[in-house]
Backbone as JSON Lines, residues from 0, in Angstrom:
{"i":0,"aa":"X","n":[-28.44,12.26,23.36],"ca":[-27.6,11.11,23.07],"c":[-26.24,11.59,22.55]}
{"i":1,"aa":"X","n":[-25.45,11.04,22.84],"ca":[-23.98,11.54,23.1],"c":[-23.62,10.92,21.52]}
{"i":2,"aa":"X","n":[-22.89,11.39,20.65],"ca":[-22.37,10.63,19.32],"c":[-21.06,9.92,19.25]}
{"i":3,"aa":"X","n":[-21.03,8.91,19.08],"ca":[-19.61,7.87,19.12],"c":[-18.78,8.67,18.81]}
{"i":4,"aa":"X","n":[-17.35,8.72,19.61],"ca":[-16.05,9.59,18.8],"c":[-15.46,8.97,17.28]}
{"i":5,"aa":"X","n":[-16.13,8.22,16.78],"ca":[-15.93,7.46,15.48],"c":[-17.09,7.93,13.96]}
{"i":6,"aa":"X","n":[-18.31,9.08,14.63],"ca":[-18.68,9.65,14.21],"c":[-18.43,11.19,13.96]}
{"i":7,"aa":"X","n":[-17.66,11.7,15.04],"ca":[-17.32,13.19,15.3],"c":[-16.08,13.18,13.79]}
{"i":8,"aa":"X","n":[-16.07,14.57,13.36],"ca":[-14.92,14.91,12.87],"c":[-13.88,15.28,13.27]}
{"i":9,"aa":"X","n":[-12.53,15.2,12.41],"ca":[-11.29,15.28,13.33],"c":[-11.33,17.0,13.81]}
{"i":10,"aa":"X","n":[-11.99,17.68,13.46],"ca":[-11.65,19.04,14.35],"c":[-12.62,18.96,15.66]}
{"i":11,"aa":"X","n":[-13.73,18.63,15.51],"ca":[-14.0,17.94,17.16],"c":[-13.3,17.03,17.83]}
{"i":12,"aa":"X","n":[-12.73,16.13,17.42],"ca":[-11.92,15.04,18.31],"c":[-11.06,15.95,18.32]}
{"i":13,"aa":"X","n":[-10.03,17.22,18.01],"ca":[-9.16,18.02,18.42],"c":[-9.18,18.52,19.7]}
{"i":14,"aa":"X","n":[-10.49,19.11,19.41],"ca":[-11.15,20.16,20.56],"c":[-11.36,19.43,21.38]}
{"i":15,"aa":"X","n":[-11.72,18.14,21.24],"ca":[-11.62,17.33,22.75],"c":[-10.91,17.01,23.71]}
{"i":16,"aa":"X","n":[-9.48,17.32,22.72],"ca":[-8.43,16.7,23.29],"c":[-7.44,18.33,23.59]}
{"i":17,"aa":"X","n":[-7.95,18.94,23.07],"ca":[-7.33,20.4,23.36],"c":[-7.75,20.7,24.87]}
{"i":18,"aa":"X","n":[-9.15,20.85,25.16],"ca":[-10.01,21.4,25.94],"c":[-10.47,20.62,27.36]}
{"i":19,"aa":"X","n":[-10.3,18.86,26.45],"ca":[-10.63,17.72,28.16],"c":[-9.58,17.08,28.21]}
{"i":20,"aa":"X","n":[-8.63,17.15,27.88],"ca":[-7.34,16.24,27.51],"c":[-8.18,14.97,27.32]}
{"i":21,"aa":"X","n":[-8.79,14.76,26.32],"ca":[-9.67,13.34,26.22],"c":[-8.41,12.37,25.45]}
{"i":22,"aa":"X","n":[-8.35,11.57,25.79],"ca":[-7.55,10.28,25.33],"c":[-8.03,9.48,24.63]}
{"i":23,"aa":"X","n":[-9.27,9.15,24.32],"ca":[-9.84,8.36,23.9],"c":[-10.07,8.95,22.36]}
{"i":24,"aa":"X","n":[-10.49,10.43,22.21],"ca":[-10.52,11.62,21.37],"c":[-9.37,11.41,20.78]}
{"i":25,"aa":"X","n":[-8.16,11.34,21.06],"ca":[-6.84,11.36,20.42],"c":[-6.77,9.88,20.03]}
{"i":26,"aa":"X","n":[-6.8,8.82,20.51],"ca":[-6.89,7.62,20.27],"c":[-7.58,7.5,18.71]}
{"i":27,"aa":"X","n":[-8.53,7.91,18.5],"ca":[-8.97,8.02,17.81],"c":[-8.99,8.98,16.25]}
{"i":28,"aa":"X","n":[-7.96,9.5,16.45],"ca":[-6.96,10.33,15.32],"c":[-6.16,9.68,15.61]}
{"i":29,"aa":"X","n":[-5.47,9.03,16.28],"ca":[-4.22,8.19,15.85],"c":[-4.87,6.61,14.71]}
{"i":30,"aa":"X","n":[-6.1,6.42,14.92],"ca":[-6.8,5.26,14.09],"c":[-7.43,5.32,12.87]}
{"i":31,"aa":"X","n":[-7.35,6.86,12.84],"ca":[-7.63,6.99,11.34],"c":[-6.8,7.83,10.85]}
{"i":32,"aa":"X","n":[-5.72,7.86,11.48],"ca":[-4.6,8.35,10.16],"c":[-3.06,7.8,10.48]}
{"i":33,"aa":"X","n":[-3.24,6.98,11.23],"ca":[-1.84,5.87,11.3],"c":[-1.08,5.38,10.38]}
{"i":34,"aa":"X","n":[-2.0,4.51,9.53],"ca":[-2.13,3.71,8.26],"c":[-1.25,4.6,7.47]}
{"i":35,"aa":"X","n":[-2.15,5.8,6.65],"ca":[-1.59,6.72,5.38],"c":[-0.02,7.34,6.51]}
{"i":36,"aa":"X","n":[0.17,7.74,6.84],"ca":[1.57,8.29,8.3],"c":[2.54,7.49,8.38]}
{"i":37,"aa":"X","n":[1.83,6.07,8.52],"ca":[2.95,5.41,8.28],"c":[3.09,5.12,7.08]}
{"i":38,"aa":"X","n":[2.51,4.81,5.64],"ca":[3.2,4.75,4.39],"c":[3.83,5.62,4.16]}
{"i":39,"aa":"X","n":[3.71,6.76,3.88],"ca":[4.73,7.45,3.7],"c":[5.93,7.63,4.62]}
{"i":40,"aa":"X","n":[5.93,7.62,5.73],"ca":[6.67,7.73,6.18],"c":[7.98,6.42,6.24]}
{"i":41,"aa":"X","n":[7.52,5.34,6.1],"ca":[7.61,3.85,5.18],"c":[8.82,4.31,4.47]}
{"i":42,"aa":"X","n":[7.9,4.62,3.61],"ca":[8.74,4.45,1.94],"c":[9.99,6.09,2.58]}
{"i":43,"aa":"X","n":[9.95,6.81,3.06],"ca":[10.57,7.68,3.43],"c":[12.09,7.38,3.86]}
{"i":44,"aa":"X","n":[11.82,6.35,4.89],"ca":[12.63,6.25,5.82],"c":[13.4,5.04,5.28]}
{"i":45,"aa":"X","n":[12.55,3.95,4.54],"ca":[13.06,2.64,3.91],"c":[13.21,1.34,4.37]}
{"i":46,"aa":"X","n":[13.07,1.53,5.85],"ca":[12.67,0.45,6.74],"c":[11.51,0.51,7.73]}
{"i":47,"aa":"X","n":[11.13,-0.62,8.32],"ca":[10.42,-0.79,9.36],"c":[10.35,-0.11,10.48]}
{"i":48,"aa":"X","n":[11.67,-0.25,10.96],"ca":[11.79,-0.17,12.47],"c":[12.13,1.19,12.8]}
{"i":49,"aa":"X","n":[12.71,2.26,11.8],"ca":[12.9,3.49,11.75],"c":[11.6,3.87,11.86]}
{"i":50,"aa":"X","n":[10.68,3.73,10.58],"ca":[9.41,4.37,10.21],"c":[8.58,4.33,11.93]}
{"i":51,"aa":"X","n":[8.46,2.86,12.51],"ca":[7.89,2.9,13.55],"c":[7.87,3.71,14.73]}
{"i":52,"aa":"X","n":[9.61,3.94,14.72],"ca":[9.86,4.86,15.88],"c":[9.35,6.58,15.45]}
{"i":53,"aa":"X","n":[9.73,6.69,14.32],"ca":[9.04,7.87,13.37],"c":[7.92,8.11,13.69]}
{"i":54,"aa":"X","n":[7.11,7.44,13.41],"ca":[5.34,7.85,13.59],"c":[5.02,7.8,15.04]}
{"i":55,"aa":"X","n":[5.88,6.63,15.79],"ca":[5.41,6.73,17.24],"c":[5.78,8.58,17.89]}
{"i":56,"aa":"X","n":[6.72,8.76,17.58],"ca":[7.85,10.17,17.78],"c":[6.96,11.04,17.49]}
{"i":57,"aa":"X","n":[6.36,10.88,16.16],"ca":[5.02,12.17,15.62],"c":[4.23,12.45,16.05]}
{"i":58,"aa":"X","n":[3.08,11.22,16.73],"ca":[2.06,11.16,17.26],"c":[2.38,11.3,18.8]}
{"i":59,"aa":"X","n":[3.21,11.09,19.3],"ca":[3.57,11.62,20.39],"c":[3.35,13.22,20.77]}
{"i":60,"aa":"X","n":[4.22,13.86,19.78],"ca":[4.69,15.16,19.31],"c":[3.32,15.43,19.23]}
{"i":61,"aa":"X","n":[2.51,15.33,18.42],"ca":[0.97,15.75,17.84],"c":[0.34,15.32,19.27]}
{"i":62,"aa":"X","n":[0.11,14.7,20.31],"ca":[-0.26,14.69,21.6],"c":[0.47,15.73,22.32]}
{"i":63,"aa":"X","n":[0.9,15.89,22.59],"ca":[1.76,16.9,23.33],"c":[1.28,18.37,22.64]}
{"i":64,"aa":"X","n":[1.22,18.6,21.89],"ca":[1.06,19.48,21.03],"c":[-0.2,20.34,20.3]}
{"i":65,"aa":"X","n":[-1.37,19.46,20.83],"ca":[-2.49,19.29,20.05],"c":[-2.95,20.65,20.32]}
{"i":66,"aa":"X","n":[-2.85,21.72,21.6],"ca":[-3.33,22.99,21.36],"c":[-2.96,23.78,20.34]}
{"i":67,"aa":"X","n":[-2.13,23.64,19.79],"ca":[-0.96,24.61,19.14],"c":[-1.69,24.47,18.09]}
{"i":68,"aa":"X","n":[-2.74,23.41,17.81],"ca":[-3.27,22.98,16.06],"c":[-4.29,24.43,15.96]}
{"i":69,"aa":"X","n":[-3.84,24.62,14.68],"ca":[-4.66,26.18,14.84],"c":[-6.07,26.23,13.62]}
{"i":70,"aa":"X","n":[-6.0,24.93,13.36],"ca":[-7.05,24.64,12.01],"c":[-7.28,25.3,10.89]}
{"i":71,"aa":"X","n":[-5.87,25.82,10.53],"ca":[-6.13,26.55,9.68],"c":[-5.87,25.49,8.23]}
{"i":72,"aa":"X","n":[-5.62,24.4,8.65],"ca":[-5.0,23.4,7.35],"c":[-6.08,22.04,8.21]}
{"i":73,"aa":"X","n":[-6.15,21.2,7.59],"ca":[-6.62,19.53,7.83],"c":[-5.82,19.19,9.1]}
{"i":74,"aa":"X","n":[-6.1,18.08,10.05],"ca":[-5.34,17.67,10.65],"c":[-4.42,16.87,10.22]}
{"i":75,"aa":"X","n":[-4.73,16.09,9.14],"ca":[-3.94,15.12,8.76],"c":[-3.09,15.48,7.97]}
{"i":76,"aa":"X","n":[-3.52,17.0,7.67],"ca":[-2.16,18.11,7.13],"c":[-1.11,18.64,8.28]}
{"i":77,"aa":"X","n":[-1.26,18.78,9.2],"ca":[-0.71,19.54,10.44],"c":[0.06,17.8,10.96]}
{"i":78,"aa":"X","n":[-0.61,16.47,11.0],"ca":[0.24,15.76,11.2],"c":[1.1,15.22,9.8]}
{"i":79,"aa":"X","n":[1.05,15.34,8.67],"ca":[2.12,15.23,7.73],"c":[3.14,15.86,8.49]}
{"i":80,"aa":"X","n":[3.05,17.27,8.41],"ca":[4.1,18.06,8.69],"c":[4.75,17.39,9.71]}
{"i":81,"aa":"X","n":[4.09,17.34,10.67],"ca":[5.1,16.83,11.98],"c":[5.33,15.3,12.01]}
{"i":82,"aa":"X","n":[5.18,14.64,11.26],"ca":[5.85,13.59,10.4],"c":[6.96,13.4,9.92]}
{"i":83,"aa":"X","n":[6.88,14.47,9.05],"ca":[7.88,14.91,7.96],"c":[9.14,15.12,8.72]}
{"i":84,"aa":"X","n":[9.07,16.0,9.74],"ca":[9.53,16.93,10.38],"c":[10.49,15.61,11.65]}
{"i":85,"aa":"X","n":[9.41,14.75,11.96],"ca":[10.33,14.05,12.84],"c":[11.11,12.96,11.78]}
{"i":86,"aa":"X","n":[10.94,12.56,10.49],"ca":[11.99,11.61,9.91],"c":[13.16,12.4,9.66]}
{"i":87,"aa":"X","n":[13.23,13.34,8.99],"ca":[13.96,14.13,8.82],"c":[15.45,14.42,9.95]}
{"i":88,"aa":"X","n":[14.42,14.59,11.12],"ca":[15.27,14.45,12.51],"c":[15.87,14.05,12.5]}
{"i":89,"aa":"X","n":[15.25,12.48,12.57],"ca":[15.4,11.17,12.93],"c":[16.46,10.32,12.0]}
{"i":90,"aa":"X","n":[16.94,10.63,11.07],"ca":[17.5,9.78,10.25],"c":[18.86,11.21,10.64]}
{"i":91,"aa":"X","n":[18.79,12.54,10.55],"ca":[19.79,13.15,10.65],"c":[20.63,12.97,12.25]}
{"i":92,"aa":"X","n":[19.91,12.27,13.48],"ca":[20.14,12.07,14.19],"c":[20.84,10.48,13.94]}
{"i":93,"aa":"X","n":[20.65,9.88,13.34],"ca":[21.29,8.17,12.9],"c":[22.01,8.4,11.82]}
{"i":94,"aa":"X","n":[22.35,9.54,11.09],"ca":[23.58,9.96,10.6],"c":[23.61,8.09,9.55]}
{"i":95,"aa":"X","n":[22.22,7.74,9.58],"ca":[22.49,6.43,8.76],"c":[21.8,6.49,7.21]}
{"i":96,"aa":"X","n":[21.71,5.85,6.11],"ca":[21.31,6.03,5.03],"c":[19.89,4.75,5.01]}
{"i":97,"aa":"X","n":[19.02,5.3,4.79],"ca":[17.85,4.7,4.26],"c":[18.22,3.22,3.77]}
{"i":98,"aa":"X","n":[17.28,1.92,4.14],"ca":[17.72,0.98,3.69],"c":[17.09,0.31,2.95]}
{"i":99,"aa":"X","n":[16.97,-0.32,1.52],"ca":[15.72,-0.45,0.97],"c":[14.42,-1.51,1.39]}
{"i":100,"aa":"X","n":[13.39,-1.43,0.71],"ca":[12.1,-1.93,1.54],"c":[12.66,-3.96,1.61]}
{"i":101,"aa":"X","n":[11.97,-4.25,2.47],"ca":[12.58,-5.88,2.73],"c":[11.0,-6.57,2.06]}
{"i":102,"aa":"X","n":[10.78,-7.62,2.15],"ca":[9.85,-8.58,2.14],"c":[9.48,-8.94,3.18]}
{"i":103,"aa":"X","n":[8.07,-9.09,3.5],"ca":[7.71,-9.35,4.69],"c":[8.06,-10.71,5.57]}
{"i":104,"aa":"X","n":[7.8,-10.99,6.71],"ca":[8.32,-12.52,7.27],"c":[7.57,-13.28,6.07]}
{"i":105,"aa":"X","n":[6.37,-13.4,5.57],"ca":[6.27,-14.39,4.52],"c":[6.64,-14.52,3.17]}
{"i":106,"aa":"X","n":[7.45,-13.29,3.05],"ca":[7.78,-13.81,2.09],"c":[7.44,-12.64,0.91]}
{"i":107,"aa":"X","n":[5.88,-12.21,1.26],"ca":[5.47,-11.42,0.16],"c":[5.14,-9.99,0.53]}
{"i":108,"aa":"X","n":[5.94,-9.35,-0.62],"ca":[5.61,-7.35,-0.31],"c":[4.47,-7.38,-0.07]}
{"i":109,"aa":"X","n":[4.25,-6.1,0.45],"ca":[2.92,-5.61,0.23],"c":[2.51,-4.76,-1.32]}
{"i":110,"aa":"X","n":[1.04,-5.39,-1.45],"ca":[1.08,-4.38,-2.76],"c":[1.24,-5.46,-3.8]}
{"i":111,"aa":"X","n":[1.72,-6.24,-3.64],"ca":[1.38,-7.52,-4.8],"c":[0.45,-8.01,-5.51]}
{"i":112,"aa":"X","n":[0.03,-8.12,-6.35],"ca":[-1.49,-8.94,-6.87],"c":[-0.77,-10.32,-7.05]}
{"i":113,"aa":"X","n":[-1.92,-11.03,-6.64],"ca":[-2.16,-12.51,-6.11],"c":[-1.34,-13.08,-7.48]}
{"i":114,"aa":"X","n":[-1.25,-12.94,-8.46],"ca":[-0.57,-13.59,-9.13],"c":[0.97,-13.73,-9.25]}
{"i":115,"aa":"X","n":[1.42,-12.53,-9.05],"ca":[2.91,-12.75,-8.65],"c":[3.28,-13.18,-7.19]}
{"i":116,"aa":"X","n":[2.33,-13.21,-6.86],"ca":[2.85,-13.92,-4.76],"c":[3.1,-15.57,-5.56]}
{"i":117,"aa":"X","n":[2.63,-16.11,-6.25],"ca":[2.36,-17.12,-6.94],"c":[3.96,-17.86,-7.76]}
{"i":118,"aa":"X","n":[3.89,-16.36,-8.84],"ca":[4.74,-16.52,-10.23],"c":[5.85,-16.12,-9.73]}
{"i":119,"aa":"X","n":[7.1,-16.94,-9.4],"ca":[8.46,-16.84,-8.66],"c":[9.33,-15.88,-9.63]}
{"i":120,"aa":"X","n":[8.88,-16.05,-10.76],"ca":[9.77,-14.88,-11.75],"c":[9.18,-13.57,-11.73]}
{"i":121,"aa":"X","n":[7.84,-13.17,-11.64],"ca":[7.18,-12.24,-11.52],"c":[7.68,-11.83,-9.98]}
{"i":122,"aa":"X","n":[7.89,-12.28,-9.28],"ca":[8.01,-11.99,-7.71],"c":[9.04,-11.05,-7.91]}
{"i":123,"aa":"X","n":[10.48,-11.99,-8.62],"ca":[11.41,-11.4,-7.76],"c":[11.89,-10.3,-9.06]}
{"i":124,"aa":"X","n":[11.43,-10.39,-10.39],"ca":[11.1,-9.04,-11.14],"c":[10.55,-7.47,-10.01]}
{"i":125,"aa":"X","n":[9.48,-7.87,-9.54],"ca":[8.62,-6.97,-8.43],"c":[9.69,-6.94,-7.65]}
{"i":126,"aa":"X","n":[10.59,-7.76,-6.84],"ca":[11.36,-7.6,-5.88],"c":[12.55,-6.42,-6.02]}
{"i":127,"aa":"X","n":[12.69,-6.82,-6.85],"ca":[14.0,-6.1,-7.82],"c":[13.54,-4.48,-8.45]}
{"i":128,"aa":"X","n":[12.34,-4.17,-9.16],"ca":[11.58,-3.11,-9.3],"c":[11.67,-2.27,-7.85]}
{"i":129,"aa":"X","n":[11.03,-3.14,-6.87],"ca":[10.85,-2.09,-5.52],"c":[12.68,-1.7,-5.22]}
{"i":130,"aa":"X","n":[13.51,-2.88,-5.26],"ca":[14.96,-2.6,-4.58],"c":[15.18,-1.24,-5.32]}
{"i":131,"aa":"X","n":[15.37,-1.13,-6.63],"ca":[15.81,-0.13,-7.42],"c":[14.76,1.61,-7.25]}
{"i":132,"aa":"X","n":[13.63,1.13,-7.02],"ca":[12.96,2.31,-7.09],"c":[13.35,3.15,-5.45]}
{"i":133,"aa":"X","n":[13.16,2.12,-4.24],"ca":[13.48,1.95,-3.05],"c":[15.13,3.49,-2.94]}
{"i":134,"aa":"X","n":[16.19,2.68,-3.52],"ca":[17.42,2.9,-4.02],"c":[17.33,4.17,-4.36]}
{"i":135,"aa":"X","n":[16.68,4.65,-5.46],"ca":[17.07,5.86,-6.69],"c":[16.03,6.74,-5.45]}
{"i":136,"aa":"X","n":[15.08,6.61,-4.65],"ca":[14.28,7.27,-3.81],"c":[15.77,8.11,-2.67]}
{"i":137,"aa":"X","n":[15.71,6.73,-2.09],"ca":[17.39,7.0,-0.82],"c":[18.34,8.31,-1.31]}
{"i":138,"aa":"X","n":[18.38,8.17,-2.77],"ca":[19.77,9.04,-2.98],"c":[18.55,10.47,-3.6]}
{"i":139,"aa":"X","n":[17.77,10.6,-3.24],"ca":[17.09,12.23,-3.92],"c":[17.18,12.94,-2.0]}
{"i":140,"aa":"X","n":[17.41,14.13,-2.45],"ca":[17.41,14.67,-0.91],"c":[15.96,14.54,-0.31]}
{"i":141,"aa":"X","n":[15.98,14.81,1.03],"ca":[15.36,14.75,1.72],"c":[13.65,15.64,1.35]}
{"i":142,"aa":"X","n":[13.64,16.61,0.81],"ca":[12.8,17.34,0.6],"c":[12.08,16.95,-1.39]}
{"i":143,"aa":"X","n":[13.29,16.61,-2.12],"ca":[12.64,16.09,-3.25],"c":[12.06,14.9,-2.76]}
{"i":144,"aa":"X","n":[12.39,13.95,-2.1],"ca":[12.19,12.59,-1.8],"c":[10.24,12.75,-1.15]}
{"i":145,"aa":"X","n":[10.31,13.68,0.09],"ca":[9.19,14.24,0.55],"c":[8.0,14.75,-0.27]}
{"i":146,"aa":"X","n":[7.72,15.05,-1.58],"ca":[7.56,15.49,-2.41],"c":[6.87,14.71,-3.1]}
{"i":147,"aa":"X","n":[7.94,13.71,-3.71],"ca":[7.68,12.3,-4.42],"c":[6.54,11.67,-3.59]}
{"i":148,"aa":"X","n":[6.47,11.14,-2.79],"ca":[6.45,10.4,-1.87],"c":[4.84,10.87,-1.73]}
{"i":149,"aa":"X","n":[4.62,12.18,-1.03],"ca":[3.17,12.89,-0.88],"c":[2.42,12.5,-2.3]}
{"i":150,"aa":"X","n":[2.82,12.98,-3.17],"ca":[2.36,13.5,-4.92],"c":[2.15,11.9,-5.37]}
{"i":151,"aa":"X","n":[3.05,11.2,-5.42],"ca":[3.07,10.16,-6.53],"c":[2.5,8.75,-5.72]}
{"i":152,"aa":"X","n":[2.83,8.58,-4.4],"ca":[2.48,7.39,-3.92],"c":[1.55,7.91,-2.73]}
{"i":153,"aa":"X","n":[1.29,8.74,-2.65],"ca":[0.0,9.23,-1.61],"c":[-0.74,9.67,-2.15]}
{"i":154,"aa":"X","n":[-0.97,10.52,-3.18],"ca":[-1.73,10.79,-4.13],"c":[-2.86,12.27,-3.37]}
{"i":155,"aa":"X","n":[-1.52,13.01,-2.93],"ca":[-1.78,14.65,-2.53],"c":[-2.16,15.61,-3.08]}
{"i":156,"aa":"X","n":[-2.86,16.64,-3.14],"ca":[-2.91,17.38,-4.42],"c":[-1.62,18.31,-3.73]}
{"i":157,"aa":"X","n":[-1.26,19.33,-5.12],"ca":[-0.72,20.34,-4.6],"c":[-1.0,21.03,-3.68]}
{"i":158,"aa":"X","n":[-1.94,21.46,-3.09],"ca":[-2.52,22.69,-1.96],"c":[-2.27,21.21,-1.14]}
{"i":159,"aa":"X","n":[-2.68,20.8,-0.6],"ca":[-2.28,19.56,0.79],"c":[-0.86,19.45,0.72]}
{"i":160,"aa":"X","n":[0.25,19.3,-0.06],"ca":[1.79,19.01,0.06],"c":[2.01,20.75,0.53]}
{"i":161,"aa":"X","n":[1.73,21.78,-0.34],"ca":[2.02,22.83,-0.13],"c":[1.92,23.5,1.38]}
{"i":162,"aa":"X","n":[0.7,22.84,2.21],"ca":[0.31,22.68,3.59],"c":[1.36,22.17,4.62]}
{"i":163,"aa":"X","n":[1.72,20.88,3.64],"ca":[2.42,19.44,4.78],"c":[4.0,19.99,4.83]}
{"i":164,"aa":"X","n":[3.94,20.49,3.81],"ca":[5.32,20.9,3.55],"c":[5.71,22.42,4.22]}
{"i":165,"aa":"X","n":[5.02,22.91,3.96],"ca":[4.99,24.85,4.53],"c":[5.55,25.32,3.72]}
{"i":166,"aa":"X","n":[5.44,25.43,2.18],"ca":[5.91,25.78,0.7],"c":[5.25,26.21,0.05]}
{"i":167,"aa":"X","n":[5.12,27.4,-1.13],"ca":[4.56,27.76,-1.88],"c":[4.03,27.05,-2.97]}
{"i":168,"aa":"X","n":[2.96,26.69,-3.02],"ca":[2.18,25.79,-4.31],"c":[3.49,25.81,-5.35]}
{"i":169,"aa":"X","n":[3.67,26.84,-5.86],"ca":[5.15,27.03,-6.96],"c":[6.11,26.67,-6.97]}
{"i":170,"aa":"X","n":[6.27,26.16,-5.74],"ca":[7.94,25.59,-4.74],"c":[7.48,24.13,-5.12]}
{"i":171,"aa":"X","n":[6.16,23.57,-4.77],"ca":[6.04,22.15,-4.56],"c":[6.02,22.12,-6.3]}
{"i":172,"aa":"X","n":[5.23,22.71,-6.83],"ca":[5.2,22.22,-8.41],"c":[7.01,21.63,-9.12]}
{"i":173,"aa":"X","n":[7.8,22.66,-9.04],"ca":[9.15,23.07,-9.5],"c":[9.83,21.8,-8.75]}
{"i":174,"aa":"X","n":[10.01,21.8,-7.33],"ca":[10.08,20.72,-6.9],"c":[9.68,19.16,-7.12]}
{"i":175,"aa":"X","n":[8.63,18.9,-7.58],"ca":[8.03,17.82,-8.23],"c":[8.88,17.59,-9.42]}
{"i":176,"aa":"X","n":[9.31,18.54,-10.09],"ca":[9.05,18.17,-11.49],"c":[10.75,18.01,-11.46]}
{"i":177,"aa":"X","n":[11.48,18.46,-10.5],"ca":[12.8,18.09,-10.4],"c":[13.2,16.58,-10.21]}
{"i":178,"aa":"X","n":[12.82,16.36,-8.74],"ca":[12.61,15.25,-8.32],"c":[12.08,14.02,-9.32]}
{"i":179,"aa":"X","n":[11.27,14.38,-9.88],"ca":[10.62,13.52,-11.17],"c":[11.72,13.19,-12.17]}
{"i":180,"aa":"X","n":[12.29,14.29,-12.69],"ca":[13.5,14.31,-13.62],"c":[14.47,13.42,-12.78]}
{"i":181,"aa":"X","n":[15.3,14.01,-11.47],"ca":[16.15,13.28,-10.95],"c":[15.87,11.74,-10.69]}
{"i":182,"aa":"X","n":[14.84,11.17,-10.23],"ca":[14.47,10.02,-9.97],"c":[14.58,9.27,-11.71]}
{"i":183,"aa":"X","n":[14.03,10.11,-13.11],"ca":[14.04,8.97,-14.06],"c":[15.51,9.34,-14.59]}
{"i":184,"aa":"X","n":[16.01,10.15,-14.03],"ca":[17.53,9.5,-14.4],"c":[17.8,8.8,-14.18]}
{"i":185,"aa":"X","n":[17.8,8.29,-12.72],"ca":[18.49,7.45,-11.77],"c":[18.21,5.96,-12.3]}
{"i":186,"aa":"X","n":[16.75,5.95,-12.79],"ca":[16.01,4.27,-12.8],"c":[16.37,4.61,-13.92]}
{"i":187,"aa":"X","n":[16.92,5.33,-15.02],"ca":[17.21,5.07,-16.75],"c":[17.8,3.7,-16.99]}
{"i":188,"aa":"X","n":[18.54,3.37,-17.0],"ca":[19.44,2.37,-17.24],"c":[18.61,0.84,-16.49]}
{"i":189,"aa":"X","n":[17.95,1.22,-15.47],"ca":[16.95,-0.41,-14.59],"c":[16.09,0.0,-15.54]}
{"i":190,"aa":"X","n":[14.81,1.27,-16.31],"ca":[14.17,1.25,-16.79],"c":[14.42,0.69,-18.31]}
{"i":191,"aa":"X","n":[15.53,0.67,-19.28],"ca":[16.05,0.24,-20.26],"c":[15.76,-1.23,-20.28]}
{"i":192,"aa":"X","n":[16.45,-1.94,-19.3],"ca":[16.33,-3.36,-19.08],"c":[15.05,-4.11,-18.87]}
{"i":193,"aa":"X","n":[13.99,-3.15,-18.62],"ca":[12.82,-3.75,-18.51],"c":[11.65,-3.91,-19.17]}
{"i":194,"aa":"X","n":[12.22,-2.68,-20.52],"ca":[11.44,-2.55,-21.96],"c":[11.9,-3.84,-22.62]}
């Protein structure tokens, strides 16, 4: 009896797609790691329609590419990287600046608890929190921002960023802790106002 590709692990669905060009195999790494690929890459990029073309661009790239995966890291480490790797591009190719996160057509972020979708002052407090955090994110370079982003709102350990990134555990630490500093400068003065 043959096992559902929804049971296999992602280094078999690799090899499937390395070895039969299986599509269905790849289909199926694009469905369980879309979701986390695109948040970060989300909050990365700062809009929608960038991030979309982003991850479509990656997973493309990671199809095209899939022999080259040498397993020596996670897959979903080997597609960070080439994630990473196509926003980076991609925004240096649009020579444009990150724009901060919007509200959805209804109205409400994602990430809300039901009570502020509700409480119109609580909303646009939250609204205003994301604009500014959104903001002070845009202006950290590209690689502190990357960093942030893995560590604090993906919730990476060091050895996985150190992977996604192709950096020395010591690089990502030092890095973190910059980025960390630079970012609560930035929100000092929005963070003041909210004590």
């Amino acid at each position: 009896m043959t096992a559902s590709l929804r049971d296999l692990p992602d280094r078999e669905l690799v090899a499937r797609c390395a070895r039969q060009d299986d599509p269905a195999a790849f289909n199926e790494l694009v469905v369980r790691h879309q979701e986390r690929i695109y948040a970060a890459v989300r909050r990365f990029c700062g809009n929608d329609e960038d991030a979309c073309d982003v991850v479509q661009r990656a997973f493309l790239n990671a199809y095209r590419k899939i022999g080259e995966f040498k397993g020596d890291a996670a897959f979903s480490t080997w597609l960070y990287r080439i994630a990473f790797n196509e926003a980076v591009s991609y925004r240096r190719e649009r020579r444009r600046p990150a724009v901060p996160l919007e509200a959805s057509d209804d109205g409400v972020r994602p990430g809300l608890e039901p009570a502020e979708r509700i409480d119109p002052a609580a909303r646009l407090e939250s609204e205003e929190t994301q604009k500014k955090v959104q903001q002070a994110l845009d202006l950290l370079s590209d690689e502190d921002r990357q960093v942030i982003l893995l560590r604090d709102l993906q919730g990476h350990s060091y050895e996985e960023i150190a992977e996604i990134l192709g950096i020395p555990k010591g690089t990502v630490r030092s890095r973190l802790h910059r980025a960390r500093l630079e970012l609560k400068e930035r929100l000092k003065s929005f963070i003041g106002t909210l004590a």
